[in-house]
C-alpha positions in Angstrom: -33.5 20.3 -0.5 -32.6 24.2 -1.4 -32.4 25.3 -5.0 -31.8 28.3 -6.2 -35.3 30.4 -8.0 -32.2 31.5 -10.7 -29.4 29.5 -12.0 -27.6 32.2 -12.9 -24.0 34.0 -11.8 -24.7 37.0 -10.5 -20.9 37.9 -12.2 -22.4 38.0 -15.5 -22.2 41.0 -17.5 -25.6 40.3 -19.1 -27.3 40.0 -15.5 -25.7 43.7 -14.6 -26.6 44.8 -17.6 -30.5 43.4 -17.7 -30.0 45.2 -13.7 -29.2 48.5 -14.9 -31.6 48.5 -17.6 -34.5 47.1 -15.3 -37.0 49.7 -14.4 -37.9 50.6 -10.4 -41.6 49.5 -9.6 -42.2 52.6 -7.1 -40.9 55.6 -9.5 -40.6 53.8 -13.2 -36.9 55.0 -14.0 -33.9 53.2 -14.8 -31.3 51.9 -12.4 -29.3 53.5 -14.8 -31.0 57.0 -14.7 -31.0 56.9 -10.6 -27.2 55.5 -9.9 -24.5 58.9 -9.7 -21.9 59.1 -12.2 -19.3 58.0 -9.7 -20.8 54.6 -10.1 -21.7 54.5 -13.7 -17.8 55.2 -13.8 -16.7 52.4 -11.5 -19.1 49.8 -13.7 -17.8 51.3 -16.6 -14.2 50.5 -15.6 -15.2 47.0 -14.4 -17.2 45.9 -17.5 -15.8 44.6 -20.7 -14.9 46.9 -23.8 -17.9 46.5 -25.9 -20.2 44.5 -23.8 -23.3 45.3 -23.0 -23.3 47.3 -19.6 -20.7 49.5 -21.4 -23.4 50.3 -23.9 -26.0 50.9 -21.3 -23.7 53.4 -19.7 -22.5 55.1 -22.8 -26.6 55.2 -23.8 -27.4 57.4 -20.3 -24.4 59.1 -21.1 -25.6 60.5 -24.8 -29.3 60.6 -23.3 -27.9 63.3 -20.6 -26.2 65.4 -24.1 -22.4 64.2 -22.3 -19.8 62.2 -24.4 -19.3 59.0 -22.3 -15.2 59.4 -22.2 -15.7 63.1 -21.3 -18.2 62.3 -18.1 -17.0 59.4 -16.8 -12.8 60.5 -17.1 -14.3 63.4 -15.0 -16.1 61.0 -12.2 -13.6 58.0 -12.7 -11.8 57.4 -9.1 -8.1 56.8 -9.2 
């Protein structure tokens, strides 16, 4: 019988935001400090006003010295 190691859904918001938050063995950063901004932007989009991954984002974001609205209106893909 197969069973999953984690009985999670790999939709949550709180499992993409524990992802992006979870550091790299081999060089100790961030997901969040290694992905380009195109892709912060297109999580940012995708993720729910106020919920956690947002909040990650906006965090790299303030950590860089950008506003989040300003850097990711610039990288958002239309």
């Amino acid at each position: 019988m197969k069973t999953k190691a984690r009985n999670t859904n790999p939709n949550d918001e709180r499992t993409t935001a524990a992802w992006l938050r979870a550091p790299i063995p081999r060089w100790g950063w961030m997901r969040v400090q290694i992905l380009g901004w195109g892709r912060l932007a297109a999580l940012w989009v995708a993720a729910r006003p106020g919920g956690p991954v947002r909040r990650t984002i906006a965090a790299e974001c303030r950590r860089c010295g950008y506003r989040p609205t300003t850097i990711l209106a610039l990288h958002a893909e239309e």
